[in-house]
C-alpha positions as CSV (number, residue, x, y, z in Angstrom):
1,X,0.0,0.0,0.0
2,X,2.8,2.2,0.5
3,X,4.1,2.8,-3.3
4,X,0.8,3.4,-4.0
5,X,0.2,6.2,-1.6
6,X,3.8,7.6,-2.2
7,X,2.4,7.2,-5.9
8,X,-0.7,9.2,-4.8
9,X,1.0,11.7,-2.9
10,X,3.3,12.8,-6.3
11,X,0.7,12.8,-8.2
12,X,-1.3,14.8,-5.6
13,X,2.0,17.0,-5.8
14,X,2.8,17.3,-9.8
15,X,-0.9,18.5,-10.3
16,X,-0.5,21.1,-7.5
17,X,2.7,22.8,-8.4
18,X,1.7,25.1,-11.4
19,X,-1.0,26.4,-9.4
20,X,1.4,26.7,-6.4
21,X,3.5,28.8,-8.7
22,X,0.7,30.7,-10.1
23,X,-0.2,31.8,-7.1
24,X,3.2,33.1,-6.0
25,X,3.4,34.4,-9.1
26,X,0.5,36.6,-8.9
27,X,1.5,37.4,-5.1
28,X,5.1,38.5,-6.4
29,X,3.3,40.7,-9.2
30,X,1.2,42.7,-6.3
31,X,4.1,42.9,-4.1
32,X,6.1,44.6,-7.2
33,X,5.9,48.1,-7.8
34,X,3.5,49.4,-10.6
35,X,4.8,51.5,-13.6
36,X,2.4,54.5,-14.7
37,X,3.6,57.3,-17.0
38,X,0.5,60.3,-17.4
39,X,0.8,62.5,-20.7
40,X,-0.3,65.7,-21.1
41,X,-0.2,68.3,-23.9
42,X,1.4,71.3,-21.1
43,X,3.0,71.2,-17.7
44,X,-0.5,71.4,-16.1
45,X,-2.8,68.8,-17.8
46,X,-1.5,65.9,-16.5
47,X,-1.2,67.0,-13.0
48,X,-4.9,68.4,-13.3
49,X,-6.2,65.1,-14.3
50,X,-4.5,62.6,-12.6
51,X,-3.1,64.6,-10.0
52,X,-4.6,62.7,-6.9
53,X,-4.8,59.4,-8.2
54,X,-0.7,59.6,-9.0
55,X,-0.9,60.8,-5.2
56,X,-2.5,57.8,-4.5
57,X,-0.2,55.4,-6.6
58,X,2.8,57.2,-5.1
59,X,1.5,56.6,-1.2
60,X,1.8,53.5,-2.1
61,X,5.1,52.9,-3.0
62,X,4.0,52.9,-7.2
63,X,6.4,54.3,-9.5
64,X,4.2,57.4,-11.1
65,X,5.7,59.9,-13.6
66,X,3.9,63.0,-15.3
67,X,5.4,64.3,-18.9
68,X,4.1,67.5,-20.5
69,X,4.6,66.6,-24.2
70,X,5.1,70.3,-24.9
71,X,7.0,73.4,-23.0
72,X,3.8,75.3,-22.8
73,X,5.7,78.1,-24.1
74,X,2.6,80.5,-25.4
75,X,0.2,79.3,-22.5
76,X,0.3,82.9,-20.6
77,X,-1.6,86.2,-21.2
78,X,1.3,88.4,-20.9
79,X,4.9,86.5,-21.5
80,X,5.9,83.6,-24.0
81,X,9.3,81.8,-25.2
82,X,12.2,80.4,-23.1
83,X,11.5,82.5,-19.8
84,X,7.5,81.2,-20.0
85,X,9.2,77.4,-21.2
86,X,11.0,77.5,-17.9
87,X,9.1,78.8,-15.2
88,X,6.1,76.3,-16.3
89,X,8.5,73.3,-16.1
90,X,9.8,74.4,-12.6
91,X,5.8,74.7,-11.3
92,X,5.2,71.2,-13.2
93,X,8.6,70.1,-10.7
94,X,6.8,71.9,-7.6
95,X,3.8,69.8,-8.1
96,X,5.2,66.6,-8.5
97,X,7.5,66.9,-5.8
98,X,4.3,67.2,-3.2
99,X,2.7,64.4,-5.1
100,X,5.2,62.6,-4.6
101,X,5.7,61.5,-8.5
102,X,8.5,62.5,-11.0
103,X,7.7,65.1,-13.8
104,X,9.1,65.5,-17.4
105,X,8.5,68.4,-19.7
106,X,9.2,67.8,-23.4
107,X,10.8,70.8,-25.5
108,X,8.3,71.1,-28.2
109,X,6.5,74.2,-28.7
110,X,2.8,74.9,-27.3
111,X,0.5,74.6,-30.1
112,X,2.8,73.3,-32.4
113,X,2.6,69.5,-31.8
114,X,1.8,67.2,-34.6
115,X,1.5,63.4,-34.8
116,X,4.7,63.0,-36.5
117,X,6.9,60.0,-36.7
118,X,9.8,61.7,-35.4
119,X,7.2,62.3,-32.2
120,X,5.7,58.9,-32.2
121,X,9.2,57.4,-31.3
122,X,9.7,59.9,-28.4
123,X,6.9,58.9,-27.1
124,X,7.5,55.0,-28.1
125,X,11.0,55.8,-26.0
126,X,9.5,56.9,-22.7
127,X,6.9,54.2,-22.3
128,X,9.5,51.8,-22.5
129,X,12.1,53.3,-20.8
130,X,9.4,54.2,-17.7
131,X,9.1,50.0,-18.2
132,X,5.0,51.1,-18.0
133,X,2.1,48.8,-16.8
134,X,0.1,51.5,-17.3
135,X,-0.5,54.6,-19.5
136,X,-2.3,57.6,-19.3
137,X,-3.3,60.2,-22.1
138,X,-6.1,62.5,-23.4
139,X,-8.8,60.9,-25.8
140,X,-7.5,62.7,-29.7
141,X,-11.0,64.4,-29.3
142,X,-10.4,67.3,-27.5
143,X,-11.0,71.2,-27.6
144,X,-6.6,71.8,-28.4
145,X,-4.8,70.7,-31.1
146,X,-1.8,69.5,-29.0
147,X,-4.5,67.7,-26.8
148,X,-5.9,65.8,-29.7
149,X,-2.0,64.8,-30.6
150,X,-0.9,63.9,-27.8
151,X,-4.1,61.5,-27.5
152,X,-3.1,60.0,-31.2
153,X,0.5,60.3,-30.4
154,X,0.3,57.4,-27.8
155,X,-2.2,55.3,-29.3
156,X,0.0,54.8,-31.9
157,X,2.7,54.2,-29.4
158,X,0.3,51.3,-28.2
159,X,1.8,48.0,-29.6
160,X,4.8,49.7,-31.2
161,X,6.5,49.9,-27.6
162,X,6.2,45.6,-27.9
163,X,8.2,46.2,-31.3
164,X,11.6,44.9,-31.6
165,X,12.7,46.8,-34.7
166,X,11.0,50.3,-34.3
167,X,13.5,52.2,-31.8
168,X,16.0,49.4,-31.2
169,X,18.3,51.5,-29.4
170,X,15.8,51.4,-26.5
171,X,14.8,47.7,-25.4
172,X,11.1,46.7,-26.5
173,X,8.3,46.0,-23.7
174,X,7.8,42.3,-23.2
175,X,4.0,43.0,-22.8
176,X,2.1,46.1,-24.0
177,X,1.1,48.0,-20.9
178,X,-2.4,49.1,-20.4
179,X,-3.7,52.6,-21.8
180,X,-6.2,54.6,-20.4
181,X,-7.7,57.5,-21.1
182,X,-8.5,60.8,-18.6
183,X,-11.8,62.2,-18.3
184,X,-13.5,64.8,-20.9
185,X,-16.3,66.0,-21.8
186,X,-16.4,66.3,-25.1
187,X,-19.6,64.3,-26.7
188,X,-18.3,63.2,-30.5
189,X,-17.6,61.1,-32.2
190,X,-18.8,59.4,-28.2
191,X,-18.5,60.9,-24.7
192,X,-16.5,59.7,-22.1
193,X,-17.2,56.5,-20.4
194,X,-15.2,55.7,-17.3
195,X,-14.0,52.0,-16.8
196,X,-12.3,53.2,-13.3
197,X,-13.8,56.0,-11.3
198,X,-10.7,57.1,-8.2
199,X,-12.3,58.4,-5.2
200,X,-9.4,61.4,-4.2
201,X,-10.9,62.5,-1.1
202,X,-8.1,61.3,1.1
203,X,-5.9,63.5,-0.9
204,X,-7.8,66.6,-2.2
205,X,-6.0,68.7,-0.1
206,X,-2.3,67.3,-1.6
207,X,-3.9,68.1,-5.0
208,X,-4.7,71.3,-4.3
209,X,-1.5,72.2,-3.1
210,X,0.0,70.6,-6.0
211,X,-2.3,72.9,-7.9
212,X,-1.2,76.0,-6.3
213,X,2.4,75.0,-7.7
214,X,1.0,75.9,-11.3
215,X,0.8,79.5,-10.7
216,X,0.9,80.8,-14.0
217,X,-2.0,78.3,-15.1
218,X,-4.5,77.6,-11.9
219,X,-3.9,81.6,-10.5
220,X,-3.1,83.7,-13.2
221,X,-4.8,82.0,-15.7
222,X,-2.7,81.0,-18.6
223,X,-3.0,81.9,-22.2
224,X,-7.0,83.1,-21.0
225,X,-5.9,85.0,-18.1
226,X,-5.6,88.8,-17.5
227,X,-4.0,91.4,-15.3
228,X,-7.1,91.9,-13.5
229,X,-6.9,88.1,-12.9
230,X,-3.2,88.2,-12.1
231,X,-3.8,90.8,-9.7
232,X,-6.5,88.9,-7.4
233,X,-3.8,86.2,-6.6
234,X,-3.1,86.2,-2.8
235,X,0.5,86.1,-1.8
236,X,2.9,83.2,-1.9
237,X,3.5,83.1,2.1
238,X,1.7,81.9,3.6
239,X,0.5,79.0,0.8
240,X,-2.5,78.4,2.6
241,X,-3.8,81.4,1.1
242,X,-3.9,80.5,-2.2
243,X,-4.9,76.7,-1.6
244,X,-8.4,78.4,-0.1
245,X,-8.5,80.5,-3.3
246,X,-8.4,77.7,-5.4
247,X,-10.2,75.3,-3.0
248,X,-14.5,76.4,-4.2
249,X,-13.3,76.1,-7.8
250,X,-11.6,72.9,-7.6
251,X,-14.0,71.7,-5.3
252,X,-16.6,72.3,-8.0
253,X,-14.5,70.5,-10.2
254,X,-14.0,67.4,-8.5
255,X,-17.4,67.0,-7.1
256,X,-19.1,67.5,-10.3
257,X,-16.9,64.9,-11.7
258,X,-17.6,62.5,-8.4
259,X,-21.3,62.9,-9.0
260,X,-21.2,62.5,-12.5
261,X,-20.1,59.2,-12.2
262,X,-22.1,58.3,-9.3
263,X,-22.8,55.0,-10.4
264,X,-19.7,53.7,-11.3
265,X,-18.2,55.1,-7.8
266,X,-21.5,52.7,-6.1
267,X,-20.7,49.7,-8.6
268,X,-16.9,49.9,-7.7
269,X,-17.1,51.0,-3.6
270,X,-20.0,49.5,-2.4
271,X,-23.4,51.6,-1.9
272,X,-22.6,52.6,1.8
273,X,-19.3,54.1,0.2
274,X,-19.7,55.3,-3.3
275,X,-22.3,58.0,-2.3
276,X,-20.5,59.2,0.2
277,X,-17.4,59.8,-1.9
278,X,-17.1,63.7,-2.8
279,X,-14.2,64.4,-5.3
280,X,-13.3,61.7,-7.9
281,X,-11.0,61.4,-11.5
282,X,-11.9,59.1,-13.6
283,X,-10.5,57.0,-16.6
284,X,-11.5,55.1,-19.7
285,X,-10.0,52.2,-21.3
286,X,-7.9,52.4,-24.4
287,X,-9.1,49.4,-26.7
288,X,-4.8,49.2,-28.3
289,X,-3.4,48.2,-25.2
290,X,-4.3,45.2,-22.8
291,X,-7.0,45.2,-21.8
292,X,-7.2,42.7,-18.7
293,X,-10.9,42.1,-17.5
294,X,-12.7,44.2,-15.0
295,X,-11.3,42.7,-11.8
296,X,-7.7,42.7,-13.0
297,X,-8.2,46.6,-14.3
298,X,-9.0,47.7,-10.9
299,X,-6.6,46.1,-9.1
300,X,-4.2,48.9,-11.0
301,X,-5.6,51.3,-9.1
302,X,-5.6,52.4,-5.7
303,X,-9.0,51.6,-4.5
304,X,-9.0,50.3,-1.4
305,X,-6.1,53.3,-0.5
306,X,-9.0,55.6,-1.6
307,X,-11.8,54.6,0.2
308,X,-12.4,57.6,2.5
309,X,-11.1,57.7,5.8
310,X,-14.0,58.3,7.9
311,X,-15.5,55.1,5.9
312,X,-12.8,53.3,6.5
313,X,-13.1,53.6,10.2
314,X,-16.1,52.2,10.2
């Protein structure tokens, strides 16, 4: 009877290992950092849209980078060129720092990006040097030109980056990350329809100060600003100031975006949870990238770091 049990017991074994491994497989790919690079057309659109969630990712312990794919070099009502190119990349450096995320600003000129080739492998080269899992850009259907191209820019990155032979100087991706889109609401060719809905109450307030970082853009105004506008900014010290300025607006913002989505912030938190949740970002799914099912797209996001705190206690 014994060989037959020791017979058994292999067996019993041999059937049981790949699942074994599969499982610490899976456990090793939750305990590894995740990946995510955000694009923007300026060094303010990323950091507007995905602002808290990259908080989020970054509390815990994720790898988050933000890249403006243009200098932003126009974007102000009353200075432009190098000076403008620089001061915007050192605010798109103050907010990241407090988010805790790394930032890049490309040297292309505001409002003159186009879907080139030559563009399509920088952006090819810094999903694959970030080593992404995930992507973030704007939908190509968008109110700005460099919005738009930015948004065809890197779906056409989408699969290349798996490419041996395009960009060969820069390792391929084994695996083509995911890409997602940040929220619009812009209604054709379709409107936006979320896949993920982030709750960022826990870290409205880190936004916001992240926000206040972007004087030129969120105070002054940018390209649509004024003088009068410009003058109505409070002073720099203490920063408080201008994080209450900008609090009703962005609060606004946030909320409408939370209670837009209402449904898909119930689906994904729970009842008891969802409509209690205040300020939210959302995101779509790219269909040129992975696109893992439901369950596995939400574990790339912070949910459960995101469920708000007084729920939490609960």
């Amino acid at each position: 009877m014994m060989p037959n049990l020791r017979n058994i017991l292999c067996s019993t074994l041999l059937m049981t290992l790949p699942l074994l491994c599969h499982i610490t497989s899976l456990q090793a790919d939750e305990e590894t950092p995740l990946r995510i690079i955000c694009f923007g057309a300026h060094p303010d659109d990323a950091e507007y849209k995905n602002g808290g969630t990259a908080a989020l990712w970054a509390q815990q312990g994720h790898k988050v980078k933000l890249v403006s794919v243009t200098n932003g070099d126009i974007g102000h009502f009353e200075m432009a060129g190098g000076t403008l190119a620089q001061r915007r990349a050192a605010e798109a450096k103050a907010a990241a720092k407090i988010l805790g995320v790394e930032s890049e600003v490309l040297d292309i000129h505001d409002g003159e990006l186009l879907p080139t080739l030559e563009n399509r492998k920088k952006i090819v080269k810094l999903i694959r040097e970030w080593n992404a899992d995930l992507v973030i850009s704007h939908r190509p259907w968008d109110y700005h030109p460099d919005h738009r191209y930015v948004g065809v820019l890197v779906q056409d990155a989408a699969f290349m980056v798996t490419v041996p032979y395009f960009c060969p100087d820069i390792p391929r991706l084994n695996k083509n990350p995911v890409f997602m889109y940040s929220s619009d609401g812009f209604q054709k060719p379709y409107p936006f329809r979320p896949d993920v809905v982030v709750a960022v109450d826990n870290v409205f307030d880190q936004k916001l100060k992240a926000v206040a970082q972007l004087v030129s853009q969120s105070l002054e105004g940018g390209a649509g600003g004024s003088p009068e506008r410009a003058a109505k900014v409070p002073p720099a010290d203490p920063p408080e100031l201008r994080i209450e300025y900008l609090r009703p607006a962005w609060s606004r913002r946030q909320s409408s975006e939370a209670n837009k989505y209402r449904t898909e912030l119930i689906n994904i938190y729970g009842e008891e949870v969802g409509k209690q949740v205040k300020f939210a970002e959302s995101f779509e799914l790219c269909e040129y990238g992975s696109r893992p099912n439901k369950t596995m797209l939400l574990k790339l996001f912070p949910i459960e770091a995101s469920i708000p705190v007084a729920d939490k206690n609960k």
